[in-house]
Backbone as a chain_set.jsonl record, in Angstrom:
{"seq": "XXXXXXXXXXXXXXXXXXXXXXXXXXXXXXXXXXXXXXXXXXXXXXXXXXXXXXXXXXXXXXXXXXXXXXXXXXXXXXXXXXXXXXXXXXXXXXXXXXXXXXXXXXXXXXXXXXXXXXXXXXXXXXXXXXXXXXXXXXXXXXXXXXXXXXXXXX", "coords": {"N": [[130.272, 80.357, 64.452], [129.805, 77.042, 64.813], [132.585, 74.991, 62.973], [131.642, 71.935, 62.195], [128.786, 72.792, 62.186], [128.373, 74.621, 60.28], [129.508, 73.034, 58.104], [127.285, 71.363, 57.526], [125.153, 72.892, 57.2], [125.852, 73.948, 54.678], [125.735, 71.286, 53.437], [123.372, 70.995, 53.627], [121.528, 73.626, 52.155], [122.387, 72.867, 49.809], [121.184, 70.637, 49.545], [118.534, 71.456, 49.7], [117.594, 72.47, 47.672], [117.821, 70.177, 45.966], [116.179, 68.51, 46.773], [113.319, 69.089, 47.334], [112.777, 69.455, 44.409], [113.4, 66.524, 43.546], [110.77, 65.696, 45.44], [108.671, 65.907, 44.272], [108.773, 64.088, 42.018], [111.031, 64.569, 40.302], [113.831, 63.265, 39.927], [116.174, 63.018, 38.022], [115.573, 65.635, 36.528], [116.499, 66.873, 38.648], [119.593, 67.701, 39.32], [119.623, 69.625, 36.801], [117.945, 71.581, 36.958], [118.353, 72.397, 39.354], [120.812, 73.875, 38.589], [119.87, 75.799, 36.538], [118.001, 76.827, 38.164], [119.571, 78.661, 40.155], [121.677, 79.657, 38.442], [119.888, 81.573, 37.154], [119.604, 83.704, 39.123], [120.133, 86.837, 39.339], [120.442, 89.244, 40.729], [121.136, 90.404, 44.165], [119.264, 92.188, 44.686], [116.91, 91.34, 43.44], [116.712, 88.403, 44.907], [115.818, 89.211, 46.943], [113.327, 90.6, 46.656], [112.057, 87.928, 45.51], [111.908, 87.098, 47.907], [110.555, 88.859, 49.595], [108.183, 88.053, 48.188], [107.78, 85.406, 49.094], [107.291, 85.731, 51.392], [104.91, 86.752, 52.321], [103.393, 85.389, 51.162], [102.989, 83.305, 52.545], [102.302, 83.725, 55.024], [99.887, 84.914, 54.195], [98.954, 82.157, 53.433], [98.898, 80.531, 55.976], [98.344, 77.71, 56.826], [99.486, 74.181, 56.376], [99.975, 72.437, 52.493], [100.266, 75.023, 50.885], [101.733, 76.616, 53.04], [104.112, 75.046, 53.569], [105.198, 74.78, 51.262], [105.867, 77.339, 50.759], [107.659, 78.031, 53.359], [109.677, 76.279, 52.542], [110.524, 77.35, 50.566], [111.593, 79.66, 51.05], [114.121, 78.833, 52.182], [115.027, 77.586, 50.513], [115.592, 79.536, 48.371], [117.639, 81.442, 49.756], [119.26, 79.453, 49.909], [120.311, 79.257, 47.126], [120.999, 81.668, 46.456], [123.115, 81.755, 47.914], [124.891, 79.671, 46.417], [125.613, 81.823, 44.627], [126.592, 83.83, 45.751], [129.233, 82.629, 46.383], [129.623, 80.863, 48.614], [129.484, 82.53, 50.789], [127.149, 82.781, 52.301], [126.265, 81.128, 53.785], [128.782, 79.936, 55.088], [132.433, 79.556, 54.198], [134.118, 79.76, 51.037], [133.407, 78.739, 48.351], [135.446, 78.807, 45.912], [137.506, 80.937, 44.773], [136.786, 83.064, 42.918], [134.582, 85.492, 43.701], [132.047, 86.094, 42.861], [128.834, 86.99, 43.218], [128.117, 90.734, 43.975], [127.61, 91.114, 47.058], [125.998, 93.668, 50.002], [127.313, 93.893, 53.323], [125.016, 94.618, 54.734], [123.086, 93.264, 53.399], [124.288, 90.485, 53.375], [124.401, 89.821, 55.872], [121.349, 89.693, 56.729], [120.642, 87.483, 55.311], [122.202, 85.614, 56.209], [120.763, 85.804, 59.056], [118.016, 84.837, 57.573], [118.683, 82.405, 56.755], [119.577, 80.592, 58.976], [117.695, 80.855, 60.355], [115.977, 78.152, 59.046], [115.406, 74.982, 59.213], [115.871, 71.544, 59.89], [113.878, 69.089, 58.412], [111.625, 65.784, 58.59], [108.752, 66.294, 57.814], [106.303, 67.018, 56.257], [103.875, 68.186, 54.039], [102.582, 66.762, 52.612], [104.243, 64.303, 53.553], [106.28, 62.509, 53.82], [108.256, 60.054, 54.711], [110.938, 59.317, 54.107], [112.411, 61.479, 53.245], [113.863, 64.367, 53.758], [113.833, 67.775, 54.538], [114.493, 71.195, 54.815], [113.19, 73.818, 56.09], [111.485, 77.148, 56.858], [111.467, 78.196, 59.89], [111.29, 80.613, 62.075], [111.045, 82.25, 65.429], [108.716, 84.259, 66.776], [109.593, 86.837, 66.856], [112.237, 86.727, 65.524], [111.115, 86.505, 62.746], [109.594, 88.608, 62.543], [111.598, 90.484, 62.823], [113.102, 89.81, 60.242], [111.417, 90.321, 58.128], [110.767, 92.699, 58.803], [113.404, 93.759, 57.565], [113.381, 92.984, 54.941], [111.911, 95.065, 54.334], [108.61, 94.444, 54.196], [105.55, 95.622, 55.158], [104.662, 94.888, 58.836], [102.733, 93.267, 60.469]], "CA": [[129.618, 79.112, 64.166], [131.245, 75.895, 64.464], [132.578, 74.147, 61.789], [130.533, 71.284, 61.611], [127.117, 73.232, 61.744], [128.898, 75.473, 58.69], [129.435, 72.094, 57.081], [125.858, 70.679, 57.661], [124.451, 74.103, 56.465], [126.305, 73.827, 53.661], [125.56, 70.171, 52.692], [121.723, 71.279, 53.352], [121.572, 74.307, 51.794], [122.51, 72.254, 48.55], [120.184, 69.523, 49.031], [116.86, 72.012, 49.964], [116.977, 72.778, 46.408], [117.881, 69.259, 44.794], [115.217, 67.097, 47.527], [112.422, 69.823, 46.361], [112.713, 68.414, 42.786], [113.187, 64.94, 43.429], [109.748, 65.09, 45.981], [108.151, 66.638, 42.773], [109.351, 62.892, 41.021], [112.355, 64.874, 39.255], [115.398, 63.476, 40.183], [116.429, 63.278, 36.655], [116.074, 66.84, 36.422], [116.851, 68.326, 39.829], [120.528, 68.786, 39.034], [119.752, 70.473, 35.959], [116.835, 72.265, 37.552], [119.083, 73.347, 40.312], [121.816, 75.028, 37.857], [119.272, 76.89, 36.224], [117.671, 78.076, 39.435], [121.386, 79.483, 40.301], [121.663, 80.438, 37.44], [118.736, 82.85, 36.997], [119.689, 84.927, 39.939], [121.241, 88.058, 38.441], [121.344, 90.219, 41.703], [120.831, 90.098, 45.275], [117.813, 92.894, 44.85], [115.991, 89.773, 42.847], [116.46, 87.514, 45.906], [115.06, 89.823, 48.226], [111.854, 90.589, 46.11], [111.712, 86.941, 45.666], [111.942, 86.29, 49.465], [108.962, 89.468, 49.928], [106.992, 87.085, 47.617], [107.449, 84.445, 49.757], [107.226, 85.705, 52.744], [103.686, 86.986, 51.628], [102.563, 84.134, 49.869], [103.593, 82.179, 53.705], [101.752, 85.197, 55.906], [98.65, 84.504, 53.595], [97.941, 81.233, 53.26], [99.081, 79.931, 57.053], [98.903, 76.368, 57.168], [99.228, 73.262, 54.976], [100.91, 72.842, 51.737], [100.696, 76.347, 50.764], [102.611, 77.084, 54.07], [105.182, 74.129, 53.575], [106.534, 74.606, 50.329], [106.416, 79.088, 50.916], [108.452, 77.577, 54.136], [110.765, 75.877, 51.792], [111.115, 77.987, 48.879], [112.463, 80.422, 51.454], [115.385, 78.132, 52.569], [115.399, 77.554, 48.805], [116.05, 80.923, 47.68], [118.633, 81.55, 50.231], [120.485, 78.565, 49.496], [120.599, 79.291, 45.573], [121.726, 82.564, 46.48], [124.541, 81.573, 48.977], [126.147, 79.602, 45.351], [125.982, 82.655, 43.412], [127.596, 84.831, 45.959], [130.093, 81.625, 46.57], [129.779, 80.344, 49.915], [129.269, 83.778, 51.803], [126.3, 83.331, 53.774], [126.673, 79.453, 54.848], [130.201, 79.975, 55.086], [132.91, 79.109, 53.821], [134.409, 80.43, 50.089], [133.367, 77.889, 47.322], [136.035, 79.266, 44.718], [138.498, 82.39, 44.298], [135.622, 83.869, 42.56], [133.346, 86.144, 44.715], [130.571, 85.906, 42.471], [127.516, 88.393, 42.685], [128.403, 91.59, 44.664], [126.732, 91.387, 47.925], [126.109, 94.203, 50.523], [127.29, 93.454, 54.436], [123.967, 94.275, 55.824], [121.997, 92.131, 53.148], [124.897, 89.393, 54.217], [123.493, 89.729, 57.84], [120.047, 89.511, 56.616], [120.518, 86.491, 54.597], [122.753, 84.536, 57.114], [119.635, 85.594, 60.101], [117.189, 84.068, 57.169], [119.402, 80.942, 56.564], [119.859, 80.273, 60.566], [115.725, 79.824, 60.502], [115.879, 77.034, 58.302], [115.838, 73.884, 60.374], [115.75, 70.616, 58.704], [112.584, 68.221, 59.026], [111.245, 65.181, 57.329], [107.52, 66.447, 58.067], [105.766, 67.878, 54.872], [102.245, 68.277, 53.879], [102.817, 64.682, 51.955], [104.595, 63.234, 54.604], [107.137, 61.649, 53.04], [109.396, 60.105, 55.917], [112.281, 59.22, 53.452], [112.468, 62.939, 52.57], [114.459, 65.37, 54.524], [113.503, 68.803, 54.124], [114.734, 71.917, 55.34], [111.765, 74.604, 56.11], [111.904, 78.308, 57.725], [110.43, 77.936, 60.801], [111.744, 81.567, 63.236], [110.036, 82.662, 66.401], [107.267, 85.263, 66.015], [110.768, 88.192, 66.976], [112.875, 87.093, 64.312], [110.189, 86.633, 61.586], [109.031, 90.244, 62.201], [112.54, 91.251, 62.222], [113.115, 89.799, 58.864], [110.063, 91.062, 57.206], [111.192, 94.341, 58.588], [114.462, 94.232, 56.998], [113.361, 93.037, 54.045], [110.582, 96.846, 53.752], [107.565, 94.183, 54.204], [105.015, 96.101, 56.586], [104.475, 94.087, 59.927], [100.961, 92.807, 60.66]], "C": [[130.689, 78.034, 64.026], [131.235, 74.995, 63.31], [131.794, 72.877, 60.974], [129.174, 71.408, 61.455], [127.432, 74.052, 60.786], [128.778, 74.07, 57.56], [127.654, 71.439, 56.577], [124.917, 71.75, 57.439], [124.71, 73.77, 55.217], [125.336, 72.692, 53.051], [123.298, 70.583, 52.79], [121.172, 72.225, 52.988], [121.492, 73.628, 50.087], [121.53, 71.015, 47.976], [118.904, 70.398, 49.033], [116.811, 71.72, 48.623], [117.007, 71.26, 45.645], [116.515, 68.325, 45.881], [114.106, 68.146, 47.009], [111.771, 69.005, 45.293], [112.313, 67.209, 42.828], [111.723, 64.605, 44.188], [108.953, 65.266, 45.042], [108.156, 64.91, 42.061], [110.438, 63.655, 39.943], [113.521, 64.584, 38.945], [116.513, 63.696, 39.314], [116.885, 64.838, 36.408], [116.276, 67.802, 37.457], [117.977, 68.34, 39.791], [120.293, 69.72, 37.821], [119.065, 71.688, 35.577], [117.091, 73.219, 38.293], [120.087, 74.257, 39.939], [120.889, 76.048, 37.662], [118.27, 77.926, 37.064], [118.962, 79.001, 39.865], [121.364, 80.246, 39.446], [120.985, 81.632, 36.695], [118.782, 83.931, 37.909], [120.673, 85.991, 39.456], [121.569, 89.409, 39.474], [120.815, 89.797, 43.412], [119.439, 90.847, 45.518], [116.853, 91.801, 43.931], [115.419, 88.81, 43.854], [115.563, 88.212, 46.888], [113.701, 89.954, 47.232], [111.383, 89.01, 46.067], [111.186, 86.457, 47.045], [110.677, 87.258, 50.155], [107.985, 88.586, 49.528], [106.552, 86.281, 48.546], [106.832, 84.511, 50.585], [105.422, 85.973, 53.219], [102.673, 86.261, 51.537], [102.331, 82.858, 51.88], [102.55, 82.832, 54.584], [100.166, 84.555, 55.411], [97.79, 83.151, 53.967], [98.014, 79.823, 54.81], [99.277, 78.863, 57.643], [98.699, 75.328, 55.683], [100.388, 73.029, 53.867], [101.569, 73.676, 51.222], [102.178, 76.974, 51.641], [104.115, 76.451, 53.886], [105.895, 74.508, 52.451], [106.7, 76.464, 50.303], [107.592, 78.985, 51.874], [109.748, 77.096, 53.245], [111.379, 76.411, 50.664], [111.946, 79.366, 49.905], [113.928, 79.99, 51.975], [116.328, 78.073, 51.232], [116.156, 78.992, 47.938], [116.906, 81.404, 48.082], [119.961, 80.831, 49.844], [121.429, 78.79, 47.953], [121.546, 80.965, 45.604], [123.385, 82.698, 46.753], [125.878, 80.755, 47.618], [127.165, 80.964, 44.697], [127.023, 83.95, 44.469], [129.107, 84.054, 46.654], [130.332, 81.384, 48.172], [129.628, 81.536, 50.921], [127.97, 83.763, 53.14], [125.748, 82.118, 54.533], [127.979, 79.63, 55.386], [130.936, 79.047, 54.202], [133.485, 79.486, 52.396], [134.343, 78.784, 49.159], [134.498, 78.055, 46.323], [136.856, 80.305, 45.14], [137.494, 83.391, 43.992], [134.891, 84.32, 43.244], [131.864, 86.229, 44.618], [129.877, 87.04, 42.474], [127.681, 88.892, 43.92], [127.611, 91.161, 45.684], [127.084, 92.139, 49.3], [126.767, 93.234, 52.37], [126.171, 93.677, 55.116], [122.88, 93.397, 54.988], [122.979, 90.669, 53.075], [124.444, 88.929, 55.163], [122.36, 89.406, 57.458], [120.136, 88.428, 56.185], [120.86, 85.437, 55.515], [121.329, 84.497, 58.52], [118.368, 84.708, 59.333], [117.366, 82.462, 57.006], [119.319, 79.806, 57.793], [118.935, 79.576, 61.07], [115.755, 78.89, 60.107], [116.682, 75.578, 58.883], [115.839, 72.184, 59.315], [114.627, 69.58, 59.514], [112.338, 66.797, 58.062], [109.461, 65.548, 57.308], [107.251, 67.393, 56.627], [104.418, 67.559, 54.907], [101.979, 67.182, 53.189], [103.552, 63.957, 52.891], [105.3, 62.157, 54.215], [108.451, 61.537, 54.093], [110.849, 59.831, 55.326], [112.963, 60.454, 53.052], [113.427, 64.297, 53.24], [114.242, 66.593, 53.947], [113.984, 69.573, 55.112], [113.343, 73.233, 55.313], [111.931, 75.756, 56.71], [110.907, 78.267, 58.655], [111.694, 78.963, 62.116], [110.524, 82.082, 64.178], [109.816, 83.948, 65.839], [108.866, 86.792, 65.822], [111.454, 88.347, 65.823], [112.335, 87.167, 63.346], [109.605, 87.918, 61.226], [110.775, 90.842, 62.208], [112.82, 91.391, 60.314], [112.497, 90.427, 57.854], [110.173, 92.442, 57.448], [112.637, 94.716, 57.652], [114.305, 94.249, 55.79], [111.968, 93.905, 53.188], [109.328, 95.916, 54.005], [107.051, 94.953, 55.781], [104.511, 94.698, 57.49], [102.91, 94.218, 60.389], [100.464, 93.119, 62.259]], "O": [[131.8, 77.994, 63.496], [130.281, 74.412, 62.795], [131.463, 72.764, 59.794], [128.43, 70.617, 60.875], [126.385, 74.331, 60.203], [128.151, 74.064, 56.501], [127.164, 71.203, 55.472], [123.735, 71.416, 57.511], [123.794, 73.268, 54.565], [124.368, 72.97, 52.342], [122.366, 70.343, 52.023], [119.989, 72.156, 53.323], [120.589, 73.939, 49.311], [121.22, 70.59, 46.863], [118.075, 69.983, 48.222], [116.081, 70.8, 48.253], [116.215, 71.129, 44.711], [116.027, 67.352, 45.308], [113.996, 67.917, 45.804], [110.787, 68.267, 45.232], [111.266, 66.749, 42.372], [111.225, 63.52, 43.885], [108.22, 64.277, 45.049], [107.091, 64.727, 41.472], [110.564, 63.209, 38.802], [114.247, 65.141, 38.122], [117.535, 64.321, 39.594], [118.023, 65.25, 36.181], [116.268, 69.031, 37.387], [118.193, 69.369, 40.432], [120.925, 70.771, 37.93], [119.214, 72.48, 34.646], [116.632, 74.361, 38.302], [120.358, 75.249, 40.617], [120.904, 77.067, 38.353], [117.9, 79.086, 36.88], [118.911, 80.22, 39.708], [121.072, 81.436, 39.557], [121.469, 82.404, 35.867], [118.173, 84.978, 37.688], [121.877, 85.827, 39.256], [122.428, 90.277, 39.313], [120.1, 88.815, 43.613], [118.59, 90.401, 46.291], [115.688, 91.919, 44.312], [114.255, 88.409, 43.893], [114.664, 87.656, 47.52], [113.04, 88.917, 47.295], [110.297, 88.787, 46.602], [110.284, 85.644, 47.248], [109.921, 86.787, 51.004], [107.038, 88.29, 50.257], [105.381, 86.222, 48.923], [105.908, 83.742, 50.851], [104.86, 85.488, 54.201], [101.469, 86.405, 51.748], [101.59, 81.891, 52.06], [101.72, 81.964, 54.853], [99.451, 83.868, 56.14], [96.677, 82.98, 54.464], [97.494, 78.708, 54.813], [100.005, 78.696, 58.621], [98.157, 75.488, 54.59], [101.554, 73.32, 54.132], [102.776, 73.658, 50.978], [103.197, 77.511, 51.208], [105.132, 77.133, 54.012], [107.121, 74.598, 52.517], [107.736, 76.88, 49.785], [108.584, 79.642, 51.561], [110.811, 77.698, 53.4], [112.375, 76.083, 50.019], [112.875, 79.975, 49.377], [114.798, 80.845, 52.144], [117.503, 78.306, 50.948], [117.06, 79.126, 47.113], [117.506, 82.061, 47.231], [121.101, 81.223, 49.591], [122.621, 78.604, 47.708], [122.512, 81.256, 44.898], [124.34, 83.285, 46.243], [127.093, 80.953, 47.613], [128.35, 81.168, 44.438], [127.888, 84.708, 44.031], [129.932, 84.707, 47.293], [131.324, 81.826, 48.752], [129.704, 81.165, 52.092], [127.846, 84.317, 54.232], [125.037, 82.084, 55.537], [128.0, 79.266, 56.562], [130.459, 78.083, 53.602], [132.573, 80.287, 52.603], [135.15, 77.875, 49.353], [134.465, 77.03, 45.642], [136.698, 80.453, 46.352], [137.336, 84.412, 44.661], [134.167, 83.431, 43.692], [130.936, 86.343, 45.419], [130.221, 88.024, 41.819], [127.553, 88.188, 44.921], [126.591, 90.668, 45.201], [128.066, 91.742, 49.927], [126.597, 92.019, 52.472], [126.072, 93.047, 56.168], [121.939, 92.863, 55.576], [122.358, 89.679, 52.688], [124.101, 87.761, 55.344], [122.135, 88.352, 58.052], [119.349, 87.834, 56.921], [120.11, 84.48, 55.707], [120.93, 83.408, 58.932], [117.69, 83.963, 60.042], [116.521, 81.572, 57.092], [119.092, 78.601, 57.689], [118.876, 78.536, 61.726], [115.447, 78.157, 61.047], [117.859, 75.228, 58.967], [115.799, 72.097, 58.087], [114.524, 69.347, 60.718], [112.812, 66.74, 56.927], [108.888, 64.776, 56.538], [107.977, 68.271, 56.16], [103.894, 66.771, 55.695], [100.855, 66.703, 53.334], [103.319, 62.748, 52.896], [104.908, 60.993, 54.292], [109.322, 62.379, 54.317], [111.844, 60.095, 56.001], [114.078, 60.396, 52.534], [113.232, 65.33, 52.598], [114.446, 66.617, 52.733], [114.052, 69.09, 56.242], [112.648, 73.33, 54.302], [112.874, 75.557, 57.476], [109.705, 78.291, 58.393], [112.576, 78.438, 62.795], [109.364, 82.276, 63.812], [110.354, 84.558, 64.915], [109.007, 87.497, 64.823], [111.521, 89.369, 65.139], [112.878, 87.988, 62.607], [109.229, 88.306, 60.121], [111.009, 91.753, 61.415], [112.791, 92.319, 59.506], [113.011, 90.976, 56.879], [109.822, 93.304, 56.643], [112.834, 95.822, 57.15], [114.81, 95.178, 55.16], [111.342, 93.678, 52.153], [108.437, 96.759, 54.11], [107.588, 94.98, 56.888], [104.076, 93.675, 56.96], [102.207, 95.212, 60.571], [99.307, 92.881, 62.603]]}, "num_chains": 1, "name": "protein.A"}
């Protein structure tokens, strides 16, 4: 990957979670919203149950808002992850620190979930000032994912 789509991951990886908040009216508290999302992840088997939820919760309810913010909370959950294991699956090494152990094939899985996540300003509010990032993979990789991460395939 080239450096400036590592950088522009990066820098949007960090905003999914703080533009979230602020479309909410938080801006106030979406840095302090966004630590303690970080901050609550205590392993990488957390993220992945989180990201079955999603993926679930996305599968279910198909279009709309439902769809948009399950779409975004999966970019979301990646991104919050990618702090805690310090820059590993945007690239790049945030720190010295390695952070929270993580396997090389749920590396691969995380970086193929990350890759989906395109950036849009389109939302179910339609807020054109808004930039949002959303998981939006063709029907191949979406059933890959959901296979990697044990969900049965529909």
């Amino acid at each position: 990957m080239k450096k400036s789509s590592r950088t522009f991951l990066r820098f949007a990886a960090c905003n999914i979670l703080v533009s979230s908040l602020t479309a909410w009216g938080l801006p106030a508290l979406a840095q302090q919203d966004l630590q303690q999302r970080v901050n609550s992840i205590e392993s990488v088997e957390q993220v992945k149950q989180e990201l079955r939820q999603l993926f679930e919760w996305r599968d279910q309810c198909g279009t709309g808002s439902c769809f948009n913010s399950s779409s975004t909370g999966i970019c979301e959950t990646v991104a919050a992850l990618d702090v805690r294991v310090n820059g590993q699956i945007v690239g790049g090494m945030i720190s010295d620190d390695p952070g929270l152990p993580i396997s090389e094939e749920d590396l691969d899985l995380m970086r193929l979930i990350f890759e989906q996540c395109k950036p849009t300003n389109y939302q179910y509010w339609n807020w054109p000032m808004m930039l949002h990032v959303w998981y939006v993979p063709s029907e191949e990789v979406d059933n890959e994912i959901k296979n990697r991460l044990g969900l049965f395939l529909r």
